[in-house]
C-alpha positions in Angstrom: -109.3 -57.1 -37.9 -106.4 -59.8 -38.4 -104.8 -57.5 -40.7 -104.6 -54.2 -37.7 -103.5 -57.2 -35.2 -100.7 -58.2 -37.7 -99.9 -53.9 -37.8 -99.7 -53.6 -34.4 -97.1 -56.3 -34.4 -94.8 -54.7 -36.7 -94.9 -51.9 -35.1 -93.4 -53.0 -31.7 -90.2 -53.2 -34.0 -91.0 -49.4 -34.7 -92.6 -47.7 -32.0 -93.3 -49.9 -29.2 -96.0 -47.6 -27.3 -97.8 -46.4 -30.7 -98.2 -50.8 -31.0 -100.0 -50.7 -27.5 -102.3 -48.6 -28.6 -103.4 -49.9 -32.1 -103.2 -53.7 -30.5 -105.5 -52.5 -27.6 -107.8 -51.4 -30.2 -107.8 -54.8 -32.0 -107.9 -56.6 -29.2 -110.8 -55.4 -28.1 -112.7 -55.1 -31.2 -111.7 -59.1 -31.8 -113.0 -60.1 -28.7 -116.3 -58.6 -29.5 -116.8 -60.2 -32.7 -115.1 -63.4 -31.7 -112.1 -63.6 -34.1 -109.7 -65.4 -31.8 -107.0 -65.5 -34.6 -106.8 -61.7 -34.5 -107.4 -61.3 -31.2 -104.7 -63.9 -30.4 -102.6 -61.7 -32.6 -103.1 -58.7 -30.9 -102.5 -60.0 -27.3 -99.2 -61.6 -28.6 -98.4 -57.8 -29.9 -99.2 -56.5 -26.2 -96.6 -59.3 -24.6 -93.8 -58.2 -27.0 -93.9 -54.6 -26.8 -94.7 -54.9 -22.8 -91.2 -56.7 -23.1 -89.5 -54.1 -25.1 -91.1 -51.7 -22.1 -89.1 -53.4 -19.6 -93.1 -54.3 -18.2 -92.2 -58.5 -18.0 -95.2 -58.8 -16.1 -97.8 -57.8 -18.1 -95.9 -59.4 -20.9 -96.5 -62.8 -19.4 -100.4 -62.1 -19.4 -100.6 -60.8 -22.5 -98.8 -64.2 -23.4 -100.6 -66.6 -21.9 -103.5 -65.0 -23.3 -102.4 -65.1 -27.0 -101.6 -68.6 -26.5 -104.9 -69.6 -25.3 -107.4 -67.3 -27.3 -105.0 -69.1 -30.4 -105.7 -72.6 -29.0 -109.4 -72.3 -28.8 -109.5 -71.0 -32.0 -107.8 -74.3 -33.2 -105.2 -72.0 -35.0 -102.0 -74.7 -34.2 -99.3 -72.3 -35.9 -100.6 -69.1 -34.3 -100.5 -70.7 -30.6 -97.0 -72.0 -31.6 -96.0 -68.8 -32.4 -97.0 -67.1 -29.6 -95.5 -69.7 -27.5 -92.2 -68.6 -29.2 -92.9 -64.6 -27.8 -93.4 -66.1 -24.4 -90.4 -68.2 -24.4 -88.8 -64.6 -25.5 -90.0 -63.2 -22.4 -89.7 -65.8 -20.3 -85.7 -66.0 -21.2 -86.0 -61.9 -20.3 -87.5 -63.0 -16.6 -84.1 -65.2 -16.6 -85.8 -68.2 -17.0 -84.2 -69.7 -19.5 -85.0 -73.3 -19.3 -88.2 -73.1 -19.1 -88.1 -70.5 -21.7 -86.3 -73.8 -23.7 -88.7 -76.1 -22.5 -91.4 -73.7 -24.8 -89.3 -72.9 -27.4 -88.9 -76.8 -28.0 -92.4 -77.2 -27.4 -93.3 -74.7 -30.1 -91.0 -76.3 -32.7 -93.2 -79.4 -33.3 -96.2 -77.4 -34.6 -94.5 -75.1 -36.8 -94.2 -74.3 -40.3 -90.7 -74.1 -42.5 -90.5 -70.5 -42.1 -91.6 -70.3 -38.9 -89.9 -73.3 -37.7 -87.1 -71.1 -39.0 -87.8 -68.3 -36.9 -88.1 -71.1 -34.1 -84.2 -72.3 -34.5 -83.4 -68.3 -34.0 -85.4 -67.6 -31.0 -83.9 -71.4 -29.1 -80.2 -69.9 -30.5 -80.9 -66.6 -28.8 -81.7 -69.0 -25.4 -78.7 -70.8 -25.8 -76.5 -68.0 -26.4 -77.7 -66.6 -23.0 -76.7 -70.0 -21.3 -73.5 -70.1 -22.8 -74.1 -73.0 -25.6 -72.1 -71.0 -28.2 -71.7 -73.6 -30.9 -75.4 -74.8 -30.2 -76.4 -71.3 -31.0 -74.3 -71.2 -33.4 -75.8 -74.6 -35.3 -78.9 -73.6 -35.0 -78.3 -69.9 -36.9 -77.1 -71.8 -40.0 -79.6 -73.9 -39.6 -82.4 -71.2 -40.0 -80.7 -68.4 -41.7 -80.9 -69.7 -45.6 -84.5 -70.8 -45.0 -85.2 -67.1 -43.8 -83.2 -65.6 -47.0 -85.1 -68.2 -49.3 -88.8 -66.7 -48.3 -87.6 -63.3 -47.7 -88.1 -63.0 -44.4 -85.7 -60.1 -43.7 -87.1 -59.0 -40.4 -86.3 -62.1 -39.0 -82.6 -62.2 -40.8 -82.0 -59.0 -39.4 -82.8 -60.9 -35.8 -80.9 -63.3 -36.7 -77.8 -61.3 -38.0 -78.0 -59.1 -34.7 -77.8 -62.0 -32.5 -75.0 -63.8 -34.3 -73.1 -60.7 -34.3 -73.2 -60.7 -30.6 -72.4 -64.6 -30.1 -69.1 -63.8 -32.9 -68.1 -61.1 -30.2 -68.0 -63.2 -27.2 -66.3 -65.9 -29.3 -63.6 -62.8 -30.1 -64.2 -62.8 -33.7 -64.7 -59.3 -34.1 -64.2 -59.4 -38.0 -68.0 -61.6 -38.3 -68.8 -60.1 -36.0 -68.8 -56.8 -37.2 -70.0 -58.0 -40.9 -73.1 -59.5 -39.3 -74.2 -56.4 -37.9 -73.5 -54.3 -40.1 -75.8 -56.5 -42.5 -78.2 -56.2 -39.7 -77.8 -52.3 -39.3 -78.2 -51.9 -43.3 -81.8 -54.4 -42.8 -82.9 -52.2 -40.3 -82.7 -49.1 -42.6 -84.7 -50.8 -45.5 -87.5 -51.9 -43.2 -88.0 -49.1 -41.2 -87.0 -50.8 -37.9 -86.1 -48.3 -35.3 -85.8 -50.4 -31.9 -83.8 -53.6 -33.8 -81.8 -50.6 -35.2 -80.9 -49.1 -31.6 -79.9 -52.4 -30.2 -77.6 -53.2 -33.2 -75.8 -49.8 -32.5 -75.6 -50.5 -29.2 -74.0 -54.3 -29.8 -71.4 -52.1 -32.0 -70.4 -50.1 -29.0 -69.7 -53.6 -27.4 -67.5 -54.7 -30.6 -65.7 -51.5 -30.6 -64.9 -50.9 -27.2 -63.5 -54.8 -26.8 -61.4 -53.4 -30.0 -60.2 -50.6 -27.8 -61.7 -47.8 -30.4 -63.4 -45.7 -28.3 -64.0 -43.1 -30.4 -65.8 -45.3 -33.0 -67.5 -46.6 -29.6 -68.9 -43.2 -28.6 -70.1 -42.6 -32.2 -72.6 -46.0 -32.2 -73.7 -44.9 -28.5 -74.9 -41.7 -29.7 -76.8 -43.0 -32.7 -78.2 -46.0 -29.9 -79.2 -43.1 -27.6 -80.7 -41.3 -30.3 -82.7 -43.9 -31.8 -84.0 -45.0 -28.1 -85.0 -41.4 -27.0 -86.9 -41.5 -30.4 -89.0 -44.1 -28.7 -89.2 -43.5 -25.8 -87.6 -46.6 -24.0 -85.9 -47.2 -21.1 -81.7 -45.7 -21.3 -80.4 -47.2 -17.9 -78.1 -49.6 -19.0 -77.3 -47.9 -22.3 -75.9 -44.6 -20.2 -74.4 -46.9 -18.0 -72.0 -47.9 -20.6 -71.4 -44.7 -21.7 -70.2 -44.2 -18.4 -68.0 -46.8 -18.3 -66.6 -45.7 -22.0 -65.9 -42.1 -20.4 -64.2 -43.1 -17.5 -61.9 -45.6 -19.4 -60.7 -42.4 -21.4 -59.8 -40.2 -18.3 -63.0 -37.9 -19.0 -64.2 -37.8 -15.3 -66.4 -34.9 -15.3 -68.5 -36.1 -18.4 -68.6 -39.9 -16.7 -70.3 -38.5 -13.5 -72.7 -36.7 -15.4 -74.0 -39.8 -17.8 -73.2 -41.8 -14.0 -75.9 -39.6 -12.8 -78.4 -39.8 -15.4 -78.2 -43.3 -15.5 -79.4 -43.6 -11.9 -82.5 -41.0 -12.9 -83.0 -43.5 -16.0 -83.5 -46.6 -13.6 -85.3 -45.2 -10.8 -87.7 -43.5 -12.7 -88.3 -47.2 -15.1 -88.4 -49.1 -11.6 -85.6 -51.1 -12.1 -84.6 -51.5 -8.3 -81.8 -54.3 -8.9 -79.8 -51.9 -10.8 -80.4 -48.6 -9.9 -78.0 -49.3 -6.9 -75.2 -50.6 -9.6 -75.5 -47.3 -10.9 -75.1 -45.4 -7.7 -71.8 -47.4 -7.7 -70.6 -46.2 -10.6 -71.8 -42.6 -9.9 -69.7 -43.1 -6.2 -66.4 -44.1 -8.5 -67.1 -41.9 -11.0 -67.6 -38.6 -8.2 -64.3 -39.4 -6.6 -62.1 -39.1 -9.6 -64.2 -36.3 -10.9 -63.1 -34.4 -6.9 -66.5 -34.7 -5.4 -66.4 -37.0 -2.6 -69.2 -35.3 -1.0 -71.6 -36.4 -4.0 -69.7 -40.3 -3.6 -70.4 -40.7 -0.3 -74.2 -39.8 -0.4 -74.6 -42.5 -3.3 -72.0 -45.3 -1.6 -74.5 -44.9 1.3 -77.9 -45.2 -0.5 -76.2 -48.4 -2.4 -75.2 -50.1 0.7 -79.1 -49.3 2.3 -80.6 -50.4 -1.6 -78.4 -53.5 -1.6 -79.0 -54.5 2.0 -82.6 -54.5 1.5 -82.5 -56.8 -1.6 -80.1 -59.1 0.8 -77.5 -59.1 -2.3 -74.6 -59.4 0.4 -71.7 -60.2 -2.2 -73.5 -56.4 -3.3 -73.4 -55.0 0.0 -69.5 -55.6 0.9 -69.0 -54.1 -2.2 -70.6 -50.9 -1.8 -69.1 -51.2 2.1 -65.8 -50.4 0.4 -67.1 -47.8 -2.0 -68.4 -46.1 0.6 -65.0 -46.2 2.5 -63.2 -44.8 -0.5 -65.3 -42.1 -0.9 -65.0 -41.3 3.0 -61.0 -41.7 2.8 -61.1 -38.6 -0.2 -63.9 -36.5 1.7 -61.8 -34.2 4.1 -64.7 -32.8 5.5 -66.0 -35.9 6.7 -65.3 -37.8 9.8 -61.3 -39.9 9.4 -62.2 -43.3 7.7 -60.1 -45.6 11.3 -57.9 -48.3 10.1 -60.0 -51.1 11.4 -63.0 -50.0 9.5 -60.8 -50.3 6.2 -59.6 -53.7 7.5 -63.6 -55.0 8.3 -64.3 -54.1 4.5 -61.7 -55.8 3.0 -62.0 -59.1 5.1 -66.0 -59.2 3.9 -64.8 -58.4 0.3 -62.6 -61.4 0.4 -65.3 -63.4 1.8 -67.9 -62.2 -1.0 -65.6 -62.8 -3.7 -63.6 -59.5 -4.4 -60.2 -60.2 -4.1 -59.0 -56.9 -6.0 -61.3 -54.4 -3.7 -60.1 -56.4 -0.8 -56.5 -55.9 -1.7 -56.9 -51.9 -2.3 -58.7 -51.8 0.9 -56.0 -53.7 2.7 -53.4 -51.4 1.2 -55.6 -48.6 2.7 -56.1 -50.1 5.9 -51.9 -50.7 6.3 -51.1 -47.2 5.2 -53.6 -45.5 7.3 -52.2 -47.7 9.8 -48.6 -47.0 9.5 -49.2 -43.2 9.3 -51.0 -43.6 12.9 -47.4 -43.1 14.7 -44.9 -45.3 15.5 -45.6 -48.1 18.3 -49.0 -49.6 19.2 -51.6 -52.1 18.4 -52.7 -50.1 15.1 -49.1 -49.8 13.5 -48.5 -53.4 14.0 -52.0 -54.0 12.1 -51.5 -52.1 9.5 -47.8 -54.2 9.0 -50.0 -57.2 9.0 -52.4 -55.9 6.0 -49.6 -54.7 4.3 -47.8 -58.0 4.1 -51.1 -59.5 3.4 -51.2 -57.4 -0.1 -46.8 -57.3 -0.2 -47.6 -61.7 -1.4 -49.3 -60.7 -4.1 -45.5 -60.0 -5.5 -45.3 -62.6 -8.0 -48.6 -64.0 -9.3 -51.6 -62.8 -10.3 -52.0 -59.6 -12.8 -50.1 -57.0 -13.3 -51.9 -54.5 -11.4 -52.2 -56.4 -8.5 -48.2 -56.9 -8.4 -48.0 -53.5 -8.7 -49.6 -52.7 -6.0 -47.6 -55.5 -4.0 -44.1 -53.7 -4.7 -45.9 -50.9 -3.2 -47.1 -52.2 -0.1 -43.5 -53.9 0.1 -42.0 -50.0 -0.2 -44.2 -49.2 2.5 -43.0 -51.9 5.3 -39.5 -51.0 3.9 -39.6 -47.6 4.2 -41.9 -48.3 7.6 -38.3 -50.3 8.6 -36.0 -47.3 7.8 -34.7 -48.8 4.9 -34.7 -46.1 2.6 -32.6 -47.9 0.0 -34.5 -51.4 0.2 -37.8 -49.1 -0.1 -37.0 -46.9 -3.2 -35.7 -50.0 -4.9 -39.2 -51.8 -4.6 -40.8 -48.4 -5.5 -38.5 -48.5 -8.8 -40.0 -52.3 -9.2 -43.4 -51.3 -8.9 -43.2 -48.7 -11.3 -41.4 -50.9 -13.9 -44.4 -53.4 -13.8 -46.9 -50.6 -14.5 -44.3 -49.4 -17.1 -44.0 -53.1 -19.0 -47.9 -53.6 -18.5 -49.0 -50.0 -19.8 -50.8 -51.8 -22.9 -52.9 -54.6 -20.7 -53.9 -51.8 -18.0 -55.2 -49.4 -21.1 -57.2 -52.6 -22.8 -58.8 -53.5 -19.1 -59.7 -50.2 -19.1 -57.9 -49.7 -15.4 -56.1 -46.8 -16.3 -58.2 -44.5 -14.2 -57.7 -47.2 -10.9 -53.8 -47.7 -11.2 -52.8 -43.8 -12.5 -52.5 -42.6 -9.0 -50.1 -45.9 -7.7 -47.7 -44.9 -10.4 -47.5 -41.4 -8.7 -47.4 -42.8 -5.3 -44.6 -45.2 -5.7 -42.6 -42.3 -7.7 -43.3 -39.9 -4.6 -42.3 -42.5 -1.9 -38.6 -43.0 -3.9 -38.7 -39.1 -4.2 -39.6 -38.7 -0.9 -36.4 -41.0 0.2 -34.0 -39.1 -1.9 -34.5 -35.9 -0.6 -34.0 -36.9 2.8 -31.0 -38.9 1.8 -29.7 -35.0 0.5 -29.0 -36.7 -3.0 -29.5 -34.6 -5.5 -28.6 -36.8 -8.2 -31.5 -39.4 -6.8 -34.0 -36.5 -6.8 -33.3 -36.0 -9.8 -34.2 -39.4 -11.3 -37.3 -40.0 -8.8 -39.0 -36.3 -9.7 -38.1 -37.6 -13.6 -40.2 -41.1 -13.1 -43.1 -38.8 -11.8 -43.1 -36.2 -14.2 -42.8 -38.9 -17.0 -46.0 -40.5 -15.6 -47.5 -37.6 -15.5 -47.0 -36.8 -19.4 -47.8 -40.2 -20.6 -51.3 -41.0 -18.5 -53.4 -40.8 -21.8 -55.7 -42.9 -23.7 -54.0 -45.5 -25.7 -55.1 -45.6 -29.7 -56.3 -49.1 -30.5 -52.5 -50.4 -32.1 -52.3 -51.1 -35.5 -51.2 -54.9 -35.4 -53.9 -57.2 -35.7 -52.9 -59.9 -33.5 -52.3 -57.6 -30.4 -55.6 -55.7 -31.1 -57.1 -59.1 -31.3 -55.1 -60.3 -27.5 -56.5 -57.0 -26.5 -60.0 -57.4 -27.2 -60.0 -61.1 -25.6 -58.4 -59.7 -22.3 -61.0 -57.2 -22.0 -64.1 -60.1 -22.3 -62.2 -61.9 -19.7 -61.8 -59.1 -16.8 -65.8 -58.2 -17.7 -66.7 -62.0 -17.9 -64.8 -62.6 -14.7 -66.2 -59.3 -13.4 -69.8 -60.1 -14.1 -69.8 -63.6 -12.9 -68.2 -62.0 -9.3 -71.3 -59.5 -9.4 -73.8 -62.6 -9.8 -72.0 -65.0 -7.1 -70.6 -67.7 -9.5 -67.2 -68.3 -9.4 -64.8 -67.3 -12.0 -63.0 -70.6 -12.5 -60.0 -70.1 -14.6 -60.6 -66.4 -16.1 -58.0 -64.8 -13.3 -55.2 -67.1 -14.8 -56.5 -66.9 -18.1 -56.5 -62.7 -17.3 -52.3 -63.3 -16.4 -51.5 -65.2 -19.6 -53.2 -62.5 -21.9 -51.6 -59.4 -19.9 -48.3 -61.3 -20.1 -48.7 -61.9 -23.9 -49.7 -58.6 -25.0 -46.2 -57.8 -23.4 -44.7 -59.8 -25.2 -46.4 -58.7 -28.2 -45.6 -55.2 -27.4 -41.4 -55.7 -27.2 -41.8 -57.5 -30.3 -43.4 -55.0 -32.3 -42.6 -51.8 -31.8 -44.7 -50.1 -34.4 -47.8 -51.3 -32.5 -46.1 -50.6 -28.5 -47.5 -47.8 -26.8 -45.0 -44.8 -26.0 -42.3 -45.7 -24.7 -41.3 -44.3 -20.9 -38.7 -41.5 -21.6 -35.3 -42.9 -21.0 -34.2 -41.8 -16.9 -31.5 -39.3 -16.6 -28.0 -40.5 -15.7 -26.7 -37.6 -13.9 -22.9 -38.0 -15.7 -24.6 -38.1 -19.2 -26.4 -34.7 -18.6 -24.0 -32.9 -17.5 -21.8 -33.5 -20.0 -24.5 -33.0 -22.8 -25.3 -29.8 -21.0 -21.7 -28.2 -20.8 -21.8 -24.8 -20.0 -25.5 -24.2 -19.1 -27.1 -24.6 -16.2 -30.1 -26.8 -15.7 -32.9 -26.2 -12.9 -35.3 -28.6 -12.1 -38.0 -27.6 -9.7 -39.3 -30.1 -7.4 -42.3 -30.4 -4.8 -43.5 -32.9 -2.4 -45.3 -32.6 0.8 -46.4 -29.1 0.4 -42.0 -28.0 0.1 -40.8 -26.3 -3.4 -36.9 -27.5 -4.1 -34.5 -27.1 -6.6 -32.1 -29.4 -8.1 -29.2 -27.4 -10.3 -26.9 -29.3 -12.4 -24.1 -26.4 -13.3 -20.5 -27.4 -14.4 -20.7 -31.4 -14.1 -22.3 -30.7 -10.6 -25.2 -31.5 -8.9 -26.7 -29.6 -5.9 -30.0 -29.9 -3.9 -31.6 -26.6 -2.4 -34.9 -26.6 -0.4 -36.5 -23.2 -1.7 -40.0 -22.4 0.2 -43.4 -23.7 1.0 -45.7 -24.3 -2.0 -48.8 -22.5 -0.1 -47.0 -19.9 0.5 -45.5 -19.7 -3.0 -49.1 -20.0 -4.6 -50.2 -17.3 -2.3 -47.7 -14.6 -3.7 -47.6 -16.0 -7.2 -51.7 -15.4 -7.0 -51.1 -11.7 -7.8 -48.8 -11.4 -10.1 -51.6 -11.7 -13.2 -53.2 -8.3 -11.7 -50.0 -6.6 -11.8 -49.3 -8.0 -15.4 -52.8 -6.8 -16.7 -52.9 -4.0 -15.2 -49.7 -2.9 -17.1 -50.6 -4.6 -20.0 -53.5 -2.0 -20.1 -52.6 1.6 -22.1 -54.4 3.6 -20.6 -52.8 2.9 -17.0 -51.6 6.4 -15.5 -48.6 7.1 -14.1 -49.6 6.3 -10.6 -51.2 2.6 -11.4 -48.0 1.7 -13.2 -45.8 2.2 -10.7 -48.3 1.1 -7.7 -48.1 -2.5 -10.5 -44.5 -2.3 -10.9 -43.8 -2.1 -7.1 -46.3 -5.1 -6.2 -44.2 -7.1 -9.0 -41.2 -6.0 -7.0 -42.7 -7.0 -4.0 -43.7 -10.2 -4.8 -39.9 -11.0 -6.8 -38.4 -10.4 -3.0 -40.8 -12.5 -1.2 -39.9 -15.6 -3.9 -36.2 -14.7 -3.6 -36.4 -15.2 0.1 -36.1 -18.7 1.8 
């Protein structure tokens, strides 16, 4: 019967739920006949795969009942060593000194080998607590007595969880060879689960590299390799998410978004399923569903509220507002609702989503009309965000020059407004590298389009056509170039890369939690600002450059005798700008709705003569709608 205990506890490596039911079996029979080792066996076989199960509680019986049925057996090695599962589980509860407290405990009474095993279960502790180079001491320490006695399943634990602590210490390069090692174990012994979580510690290594592709590849095989066995895929779709969204691909974000909240409602897990809806909210907005948003910024807010995570709660308050402000056919999102969220994210520790709900707040406020309480307030919210000028990251100064446009541009000066646009905008242009490797691309694309639209905006009703010029240039140029960035080829910027992107997780994790970030927001600044640096110094490994602006004088004399036309819209109005002999001129054309609205038949006149077998009377009834439609366009 020992020997079917000691199956079953293989297999939780392998199949978790198949290991149930053959330690059930020997359980059962080993009570009968009183064989306390194997029935110890088996119960400590019921805890570990009830842990893989995400089932903690009946992990901790199944435990406790290992450890006693071994103790009244006398067998001092087996109750050790099921004293080392329940510390596992225990540190899974996130009770990790206690979970120490047994691991230590556990240590005294065991043999080489397993004291061995011992030093990599307290490492795995420590490594959860932060106590990197304890961790790391106590890997050595048990890693050549493992090799010695062969004891590869427990390398291969040992590998993986190294692997992990090289990562967080940003030494990708061990950290990649340790898993690998640990991937190559798992293949020899048959190890399906230990395989899925090293592929899924390879997503982490590759996405802090900024190689998403090679990311995506290891989440597949992780997904794979879970859905094989059945176990839980909240978190790991969650990520896949994230990975999505940080390459622009809305649509397919939403969907894994989506799934992910499925995947933790139907496994129970009620502390994250209203993460998820979070992430499903930002997700739906970029993807143009606001409708789908705002039904899941709602349901967070009511999850979080009932689990009293407030820091949660103002959170999802502004998720919910951002979802309202896109959602036209909702009711208008008032000024002093945007200003209520982002004082209680400031409070509950989220300076960022307070500052993009005060620069909410003072646009909505501005836009109200000129005069009155609620203009004046939304002047105050802007200036709030318009000190965020010179310190902090890069997207955060960003967005100050923009605020500052606003009150400018609020103040009539049109000149003082487009230059703080153009400041903006060359912050976002010098910090293009750092906002692709903290994956804020998607957050910050739409400010580079709204500061080029507000200096746009200021030279057409200056009349300048040589200003229009330039501005619609900055926008289009923003346009072209808002795609992922390839992981560069220099070493020590992929290396400042990866580090940034463990700080702004690190720093957003420990916000999420309620602890405070100590240093990582300055720490965040001195990374963006050396990737920079980095960046001008080698331009083999910069990212595109911006196209060089315009200078009116310099194109027309490159174009000589032909004419240029540059079509430009804003606020729903089609204009022109024509550069013909050395001269620039500005003309205001049409509406675009109306535009679309003609232009919308021109592909059934085209196919229709396109077609031949169109009679007489169809071709000409096409050729005169094409007619019709080129005087409508020519008029203004």
């Amino acid at each position: 019967m020992l020997e079917l205990a000691q199956e079953a506890l293989r297999l939780v490596q392998v199949d978790p739920g198949r290991a149930v039911e053959v330690a059930t079996s020997a359980a059962r029979t080993a009570r009968q006949h009183e064989e306390l080792d194997a029935a110890s066996v088996a119960e400590r076989a019921l805890g570990l795969a009830a842990v893989h199960l995400q089932d903690l509680s009946s992990a901790t019986r199944h435990l406790r009942a290992a450890m006693s049925l071994a103790e009244r057996g006398g067998a001092v090695e087996l109750a050790a060593e099921a004293r080392m599962t329940f510390a596992f589980a225990l540190n899974r509860y996130g009770r990790p000194q206690r979970a120490l407290s047994e691991i230590g405990a556990a240590l005294h009474d065991l043999s080489a080998v397993g004291r061995a095993r011992g030093l990599v279960q307290r490492a795995a502790i420590l490594q959860q607590l932060g106590r990197l180079e304890e961790a790391l001491t106590d890997y050595r320490a048990a890693l050549p007595a493992l090799r010695r006695s062969e004891d590869l399943v427990w390398v291969q634990r040992a590998l993986l969880n190294r692997g992990v602590l090289h990562a967080f210490r940003h030494a990708y390069g061990p950290a990649s060879r340790d898993l690998h090692e640990a991937e190559q174990l798992c293949e020899r012994l048959g190890l399906t689960l230990p395989a899925a979580f090293v592929q899924e510690n390879l997503v982490l290594v590759h996405r802090r590299l900024g190689d998403v592709p090679t990311a995506l590849a290891h989440l597949d095989a992780a997904e794979r390799l879970y859905r094989s066995l059945g176990a839980p895929l909240g978190s790991l779709l969650v990520e896949r998410s994230e990975l999505l969204l940080s390459v622009g691909l809305f649509a397919e974000a939403r969907e894994a978004a989506e799934q992910a909240v499925e995947a933790f409602r139907r496994a129970g897990r009620h502390l994250s399923t209203p993460e998820a809806r979070l992430l499903l909210a930002r997700t739906a907005v970029l993807d143009g569903e606001p409708g789908l948003a705002v039904r899941e910024a709602r349901r967070a807010v009511r999850e979080l509220a009932r689990q009293g995570r407030q820091e949660w709660v103002a959170q999802a308050q502004c998720a919910l507002l951002l979802a309202r402000v896109e959602d036209e056919a909702g009711p208008r999102v008032s000024p002093a609702e945007l200003r209520r969220a982002a004082d209680a994210a400031q409070a509950e520790g989220w300076p960022a989503t307070a500052l993009d709900m005060r620069l909410l707040a003072g646009r909505a406020g501005i836009a109200a009309g000129a005069g009155g309480r609620t203009r004046a307030e939304g002047r105050r919210q802007l200036e709030l965000v318009s000190r965020c000028r010179t310190r902090g990251p890069a997207s955060r100064r960003a967005k100050a020059w923009f605020a500052t446009a606003l009150l400018r541009d609020d103040a009539g000066d049109r000149s003082g407004a487009s230059a703080a646009a153009a400041r903006g905008l060359r912050i976002l242009d010098e910090y293009r590298g750092t906002l692709a490797a903290t994956d804020l691309r998607a957050r910050v694309a739409g400010l580079g389009v709204d500061l080029a639209r507000l200096g746009l905006r200021n030279a057409l009703a200056a009349g300048s056509a040589a200003q229009v010029l330039v501005w619609a240039e900055r926008g289009r140029a923003r346009h072209l170039l808002e795609r992922p960035a390839l992981p560069p080829a220099d070493p020590e910027l992929t290396l400042l890369m990866a580090e940034l992107r463990s700080v702004v997780a690190e720093e957003q994790e420990r916000r999420g939690s309620g602890r405070p970030v100590g240093s990582l927001a300055g720490r965040q600044e001195t990374l963006e600002r050396a990737i920079r640096d980095a960046t001008r110094l080698r331009p083999g490994a910069a990212p595109v450059p911006m196209p060089a602006l315009p200078d009116p004088s310099e194109l027309a004399a490159a174009l000589g005798p032909v004419a240029l036309v540059e079509y430009v819209e804003l606020d729903d109005v089609l204009h022109a700008v024509c550069v013909v002999d050395g001269r620039a001129s500005l003309h205001r054309l049409a509406e675009m709705s109306r535009i679309c609205d003609l232009v919308r038949w021109l592909p059934f006149a085209v196919l229709r003569l396109s077609r031949n077998r169109t009679t007489g009377a169809s071709t000409a009834a096409a050729v005169a709608l094409l007619r019709r439609v080129g005087d409508e366009l020519d008029q203004p």
